[in-house]
Each structure stands twice: as C-alpha cells, then as structure tokens.
C-alpha positions in Angstrom: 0.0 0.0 0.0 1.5 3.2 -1.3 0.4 6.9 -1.2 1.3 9.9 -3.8 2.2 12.3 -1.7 2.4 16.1 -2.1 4.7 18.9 -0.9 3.4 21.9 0.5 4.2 25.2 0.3 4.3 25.9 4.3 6.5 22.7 4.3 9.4 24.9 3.1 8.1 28.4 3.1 9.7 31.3 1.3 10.7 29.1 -2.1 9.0 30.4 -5.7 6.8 27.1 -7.5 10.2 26.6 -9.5 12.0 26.2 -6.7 10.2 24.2 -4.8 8.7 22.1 -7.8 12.6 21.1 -8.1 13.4 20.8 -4.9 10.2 17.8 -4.5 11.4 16.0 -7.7 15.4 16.0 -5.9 13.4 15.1 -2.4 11.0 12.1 -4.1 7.5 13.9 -4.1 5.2 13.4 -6.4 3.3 15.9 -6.7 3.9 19.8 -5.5 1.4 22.2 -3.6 1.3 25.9 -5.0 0.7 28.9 -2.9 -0.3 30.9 -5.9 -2.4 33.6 -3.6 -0.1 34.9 -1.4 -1.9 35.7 2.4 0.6 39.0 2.8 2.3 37.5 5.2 6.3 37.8 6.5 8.3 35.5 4.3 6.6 35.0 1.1 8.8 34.9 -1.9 8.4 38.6 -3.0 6.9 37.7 -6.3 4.0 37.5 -7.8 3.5 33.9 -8.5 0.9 34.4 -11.5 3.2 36.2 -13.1 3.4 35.1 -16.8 7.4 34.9 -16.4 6.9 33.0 -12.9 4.2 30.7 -14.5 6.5 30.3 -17.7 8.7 28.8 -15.6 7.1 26.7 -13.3 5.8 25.1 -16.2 9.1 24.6 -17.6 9.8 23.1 -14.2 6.6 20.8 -14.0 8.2 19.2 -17.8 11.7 18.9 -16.5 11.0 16.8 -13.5 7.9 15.1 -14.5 5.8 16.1 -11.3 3.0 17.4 -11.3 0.8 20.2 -9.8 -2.1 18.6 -7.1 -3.7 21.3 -5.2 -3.4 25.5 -5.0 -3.8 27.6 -1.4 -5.1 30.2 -0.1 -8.5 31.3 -0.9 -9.5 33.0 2.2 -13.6 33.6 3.4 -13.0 36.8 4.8 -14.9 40.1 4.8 -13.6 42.6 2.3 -11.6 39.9 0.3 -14.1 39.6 -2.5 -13.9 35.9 -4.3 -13.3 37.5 -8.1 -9.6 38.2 -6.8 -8.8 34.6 -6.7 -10.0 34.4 -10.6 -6.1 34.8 -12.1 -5.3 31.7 -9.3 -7.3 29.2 -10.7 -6.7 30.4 -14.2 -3.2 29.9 -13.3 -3.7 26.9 -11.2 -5.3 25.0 -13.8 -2.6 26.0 -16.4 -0.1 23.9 -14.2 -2.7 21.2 -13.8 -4.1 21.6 -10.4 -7.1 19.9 -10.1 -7.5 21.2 -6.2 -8.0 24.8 -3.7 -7.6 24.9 -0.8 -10.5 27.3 1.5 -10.8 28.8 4.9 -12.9 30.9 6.5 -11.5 33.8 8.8 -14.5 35.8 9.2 -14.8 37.9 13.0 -18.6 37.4 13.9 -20.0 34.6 15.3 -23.7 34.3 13.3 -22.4 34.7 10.2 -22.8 31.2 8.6 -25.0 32.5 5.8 -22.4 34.6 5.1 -19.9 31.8 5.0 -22.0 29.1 2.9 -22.8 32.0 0.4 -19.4 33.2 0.2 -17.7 29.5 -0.3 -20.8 28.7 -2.8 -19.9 31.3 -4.9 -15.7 30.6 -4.8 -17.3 27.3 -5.6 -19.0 28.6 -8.8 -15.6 30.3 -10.0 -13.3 27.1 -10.0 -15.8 25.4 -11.6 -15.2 26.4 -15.6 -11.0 25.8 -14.7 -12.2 22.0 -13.5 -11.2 22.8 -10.0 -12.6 21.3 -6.6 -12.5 23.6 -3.8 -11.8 22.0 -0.2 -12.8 23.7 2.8 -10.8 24.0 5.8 -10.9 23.7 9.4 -8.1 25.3 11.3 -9.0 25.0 15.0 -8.1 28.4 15.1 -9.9 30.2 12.4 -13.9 30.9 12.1 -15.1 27.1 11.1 -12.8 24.7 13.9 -15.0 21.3 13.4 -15.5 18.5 11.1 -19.4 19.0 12.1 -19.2 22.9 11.2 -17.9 22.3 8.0 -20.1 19.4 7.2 -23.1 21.8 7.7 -21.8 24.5 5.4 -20.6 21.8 2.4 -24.3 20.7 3.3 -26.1 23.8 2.6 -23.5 25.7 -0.1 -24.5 21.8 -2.2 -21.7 22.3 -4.8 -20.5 19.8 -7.1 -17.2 21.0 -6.9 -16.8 21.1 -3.3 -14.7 19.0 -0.8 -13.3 19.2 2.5 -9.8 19.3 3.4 -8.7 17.4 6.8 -5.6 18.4 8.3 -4.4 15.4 11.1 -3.0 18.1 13.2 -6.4 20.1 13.4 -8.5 16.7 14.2 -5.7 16.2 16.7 -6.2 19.7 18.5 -9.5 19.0 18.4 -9.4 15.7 20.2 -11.2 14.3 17.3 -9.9 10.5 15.9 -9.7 10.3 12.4 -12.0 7.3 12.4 -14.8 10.0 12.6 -14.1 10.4 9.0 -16.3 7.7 8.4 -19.1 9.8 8.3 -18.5 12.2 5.6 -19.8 11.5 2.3 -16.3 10.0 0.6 -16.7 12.3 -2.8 -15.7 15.3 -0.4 -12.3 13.7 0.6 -9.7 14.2 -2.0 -6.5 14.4 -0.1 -5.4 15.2 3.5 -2.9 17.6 5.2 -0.6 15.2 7.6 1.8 15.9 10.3 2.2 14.8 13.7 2.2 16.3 17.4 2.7 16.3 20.5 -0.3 15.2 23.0 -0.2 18.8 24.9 -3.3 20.8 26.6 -3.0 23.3 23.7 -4.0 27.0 23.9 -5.0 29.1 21.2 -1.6 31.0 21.1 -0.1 26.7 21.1 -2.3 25.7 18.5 -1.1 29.1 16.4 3.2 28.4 17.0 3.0 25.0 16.8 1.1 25.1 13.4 2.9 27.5 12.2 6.1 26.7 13.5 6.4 22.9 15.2 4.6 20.3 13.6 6.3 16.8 13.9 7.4 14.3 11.3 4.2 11.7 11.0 5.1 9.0 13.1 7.1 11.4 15.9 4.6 12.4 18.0 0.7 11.4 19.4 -1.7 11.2 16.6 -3.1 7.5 15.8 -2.6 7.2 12.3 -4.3 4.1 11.5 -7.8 5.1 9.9 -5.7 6.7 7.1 -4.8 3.7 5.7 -8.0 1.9 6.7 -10.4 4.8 5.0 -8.0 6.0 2.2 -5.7 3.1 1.2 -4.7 5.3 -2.0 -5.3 9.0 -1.1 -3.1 11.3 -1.7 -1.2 13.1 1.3 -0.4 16.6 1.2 2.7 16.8 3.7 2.4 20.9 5.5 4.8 20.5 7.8 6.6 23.8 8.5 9.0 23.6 11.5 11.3 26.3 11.9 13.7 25.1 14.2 15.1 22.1 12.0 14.8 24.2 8.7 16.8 26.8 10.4 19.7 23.5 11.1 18.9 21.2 8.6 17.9 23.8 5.7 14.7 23.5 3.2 15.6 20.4 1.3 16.9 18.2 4.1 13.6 19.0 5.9 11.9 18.2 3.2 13.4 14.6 2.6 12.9 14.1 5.9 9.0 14.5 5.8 8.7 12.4 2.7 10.8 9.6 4.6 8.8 9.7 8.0 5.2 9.9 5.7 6.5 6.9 4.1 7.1 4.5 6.9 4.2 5.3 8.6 1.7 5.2 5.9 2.9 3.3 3.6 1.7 0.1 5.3 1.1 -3.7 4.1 -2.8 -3.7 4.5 -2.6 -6.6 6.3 -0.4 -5.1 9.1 -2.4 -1.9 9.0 -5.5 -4.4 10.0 -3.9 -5.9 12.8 -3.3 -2.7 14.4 -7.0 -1.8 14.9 
C-alpha cells in the first residue's frame, strides 16, 4: 500500500513554485502544492507567482521533473476579500494542472454562517469552468474549527465542486480521531494535510506556534494514524509540515526529505499489518 504524496508550500516556506517544484522532484515527491495567492504575510517569496514569467517557468519546471501540480492555497472567506480576486489563481492553477484549492474561512462574527455558505458557494461557482474542486478547511483556530461545522456548510453551499480538506493536526487539537471520517460523504475527501504532534493541553496562542512553526514528522509524535490507511488506502497526502527550528539547522531540502521519509514509513503500510493494528 502506497500513497502519492504532495509537498506543501508551508513545508518549506519562502521558495517560488520553481524552486520548490525542483526541490520535491530531488526530495521524491510526487506531486507539488502551490501557494499561488499569497496571504501577505512575512516571508513569502516577494513575487507575484501568477506572473506570466513566474508561471512560464514553473511550467518549464513541472516538464523537466515530471511532477506534477495537485492542489493550489489560499482562498480565504474573509470580509472585504471579495472571491473575483482569486480568478487569475485558478486560471493559473489549472494551467499547471491543479485539479485542487484549498479554503478557509477567517471571518470575525460569530452568526455569520449565511455569510460563510454563500461566500464558499460562490468561490465554488468560479473554480468550476477551470475543472477545480474547492476544499474547505478547518483550522481550529480560524472561524469554522470542526469536522461537524464544516459538514453543515458543504451541506447547505450543495456544490458539485466542493470537498473538505482534513488536516491530522487540526483533528488532533481537536481531540477528534480520524475514524470520525467515516461519516462524511467520501466524494468530499480528495486528499489530506498530515503531520504529527505532541499530546499537549493546547492553547489558542499553542495551537497558532505549533502550526505554524512545530509540527512533527508523522510517526514522531501522538496522533493514531491508523484510519488513514483503513479509509484511504490510495489517497493522496499533502505533507504541511513547517518547523522552523530544524529548517533553520537542517535547511529547506533536508527538511523536506525528511517529511517524505517519515510519511513513508508510517503510511505506507502492508494492508494486512495496517489491520492488525485496529
């Protein structure tokens, strides 16, 4: 049993698509995960990644390694971002061959769920004509923190292009086992964010730093793997694993093999022995 797995762009923050598309062929990926909306943030490549020159070149990147592109980030629910500004990212997105966005909300008001199931309906509604799927999200600190939250809004937004995007480390914050996936319709799984963790009483402020900053190589710290394998024998895995620390000693690349290498000997199971451990 055998995953494709995916690099992320928080995995080794900073890099441009052609970078880091190179730097997953040298590291054994199989696929690369774009940010191609940047969140303004400290440390994003200062460059516009939709840039025709940019995108010239991460194509010419995707032909010289063979990889190819999965899934695109971040297409934000938030008030004042309005959903036509993400139009040039799925144009661009699709041009590489994504087939997957990635969605969160980070709205400020606590009854505004209309507001959220209209807003994700209608980033839904854009992908669509680029033949992209558009996963939502749950952070455990943003506006929608449950599997059951976003459940109700995939519910009610009713989109054929929709999905839902499980991160092990927010089910893990959340004290949520990822056998709970059993519940959601399988058509709105089409690949997971893994990392490990510690098993800590985490804070808001802990949950922020150790996302951001900390997450463990799968197999390194608390979070039952099992059910992956079990529910997903052939899903693809989307490794976000920034930690700062060990990029800071072991630099981008390193870090990178070292994600792909711990992924592999935890998930990449015999059925049989993935069985035996339920």
């Amino acid at each position: 049993m055998s995953h494709p797995y995916s690099l992320s762009y928080l995995t080794v923050p900073g890099v441009t698509p052609p970078e880091q598309t190179y730097m997953a062929a040298r590291t054994g990926y199989d696929y690369v995960s774009y940010r191609l909306f940047h969140l303004g943030v400290a440390g994003e490549p200062d460059i516009d990644p939709t840039d025709p020159q940019i995108v010239k070149e991460t194509k010419r990147a995707l032909a010289d390694t063979g990889l190819k592109c999965f899934d695109i980030e971040l297409m934000r629910i938030m008030r004042g971002l309005q959903p036509r500004e993400f139009l040039r990212s799925f144009e661009v997105g699709a041009e590489l061959g994504a087939s997957q966005v990635i969605c969160s909300a980070w709205t400020d008001v606590r009854n505004d769920r209309k507001y959220i199931v209209e807003t994700f309906a209608e980033i839904c509604d854009l992908a669509a004509p680029f033949g992209l799927t558009v996963n939502l999200e749950f952070p455990a600190f943003s506006r929608l923190t449950t599997l059951e939250e976003v459940m109700e809004v995939l519910e009610r937004a009713g989109r054929r292009n929709q999905g839902m995007l499980v991160d092990t480390l927010y089910m893990h914050f959340n004290k949520t086992p990822l056998l709970a996936l059993e519940k959601v319709p399988p058509e709105w799984i089409n690949f997971l964010h893994i990392c490990d963790a510690e098993d800590l009483a985490f804070t808001r402020e802990k949950m922020i730093q150790t996302a951001r900053d900390a997450r463990l190589y799968p197999g390194e710290g608390a979070i039952d793997f099992w059910a992956v394998n079990y529910l997903f024998p052939d899903l693809p895995l989307s490794i976000e694993l920034p930690h700062a620390k060990r990029i800071a000693e072991l630099g981008l690349e390193q870090h990178a093999r070292n994600c792909l290498e711990a992924a592999r000997s935890v998930f990449d199971a015999n059925p049989a022995e993935t069985l035996q451990s339920v």
